[in-house]
C-alpha positions as MATLAB code, in Angstrom:
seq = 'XXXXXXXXXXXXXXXXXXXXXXXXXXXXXXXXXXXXXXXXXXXXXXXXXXXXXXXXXXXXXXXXXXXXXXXXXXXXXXXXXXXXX';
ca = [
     121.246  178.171  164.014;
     118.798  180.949  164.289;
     116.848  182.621  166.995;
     113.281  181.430  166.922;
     112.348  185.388  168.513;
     114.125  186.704  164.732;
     111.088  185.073  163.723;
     108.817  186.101  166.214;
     108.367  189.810  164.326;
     106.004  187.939  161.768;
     103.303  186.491  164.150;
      99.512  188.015  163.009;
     100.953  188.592  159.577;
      97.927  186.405  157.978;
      95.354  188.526  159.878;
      96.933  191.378  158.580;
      97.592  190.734  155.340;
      95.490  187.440  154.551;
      95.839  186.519  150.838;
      99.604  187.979  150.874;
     100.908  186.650  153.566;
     103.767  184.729  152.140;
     105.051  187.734  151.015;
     105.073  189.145  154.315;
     106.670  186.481  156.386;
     109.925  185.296  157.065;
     109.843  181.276  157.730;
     113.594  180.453  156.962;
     116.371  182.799  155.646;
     115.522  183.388  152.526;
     112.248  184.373  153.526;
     113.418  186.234  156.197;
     115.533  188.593  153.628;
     112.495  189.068  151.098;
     109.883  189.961  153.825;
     111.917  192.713  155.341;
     113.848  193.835  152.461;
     117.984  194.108  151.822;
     118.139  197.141  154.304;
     116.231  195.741  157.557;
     117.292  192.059  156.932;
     120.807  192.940  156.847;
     120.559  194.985  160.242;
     118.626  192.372  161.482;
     121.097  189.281  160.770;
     124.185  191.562  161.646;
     122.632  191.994  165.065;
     122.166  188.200  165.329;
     124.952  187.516  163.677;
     127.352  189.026  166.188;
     125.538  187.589  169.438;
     125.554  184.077  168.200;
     128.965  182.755  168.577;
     131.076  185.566  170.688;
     134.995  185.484  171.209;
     134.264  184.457  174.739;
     132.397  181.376  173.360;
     135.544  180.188  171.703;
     137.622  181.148  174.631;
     135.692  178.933  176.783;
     135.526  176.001  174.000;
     139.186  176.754  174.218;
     139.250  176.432  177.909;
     137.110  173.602  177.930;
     139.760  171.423  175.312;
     137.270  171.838  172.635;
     139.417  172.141  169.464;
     136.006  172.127  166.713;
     133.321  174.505  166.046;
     130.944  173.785  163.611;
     129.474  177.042  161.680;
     127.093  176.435  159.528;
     127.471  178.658  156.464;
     125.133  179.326  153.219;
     126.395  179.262  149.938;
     124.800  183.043  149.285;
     127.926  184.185  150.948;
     130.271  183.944  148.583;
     127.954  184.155  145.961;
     125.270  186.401  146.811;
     121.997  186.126  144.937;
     118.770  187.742  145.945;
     117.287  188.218  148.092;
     120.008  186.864  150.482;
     121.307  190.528  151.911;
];
C-alpha cells in the first residue's frame, strides 16, 4: 500500500544522525509524518496518494468485470491525531 522508494529518502539517516535516528526516519506512516513534519509529509503522501490508484485503474477494473476495490484506509482520517498530516 505504499511505495517502498517514499521510504527510500531515509537511507544513511543512522550515519548521519546516529543516537537520533528514530527521530529522523520514516519506517511506516506514522513515522513517515513525524520525520518530515505536517508540511513535507502531506506533499509527500498527496503526491503518492494521487498516483496510486488512478481513474484509469478503475476504468480498466471496470473493463476487466472487476466490480471490488479494496482501499485500505487509516482511522487518522476521519479523526486526525498527530502526527498523521
Amino acid at each position: 500500500w505504499i511505495t517502498p522508494s517514499l521510504f527510500y529518502q531515509f537511507l544513511g539517516a543512522p550515519e548521519r544522525y546516529k543516537d537520533e535516528t528514530p527521530q529522523h526516519v520514516g519506517m511506516d506512516t506514522y513515522t513517515f509524518c513525524e520525520a518530515l513534519g505536517p508540511l513535507e509529509g502531506n506533499k509527500q503522501l498527496r503526491r503518492h496518494w494521487s498516483t496510486w490508484v488512478t481513474e484509469q485503474d478503475i476504468r480498466e477494473l471496470y473493463m476487466a468485470n472487476i466490480d471490488s476495490l479494496r482501499v485500505p484506509v487509516g482511522d487518522w482520517m476521519w479523526r486526525p491525531d498527530g502526527p498523521y498530516v
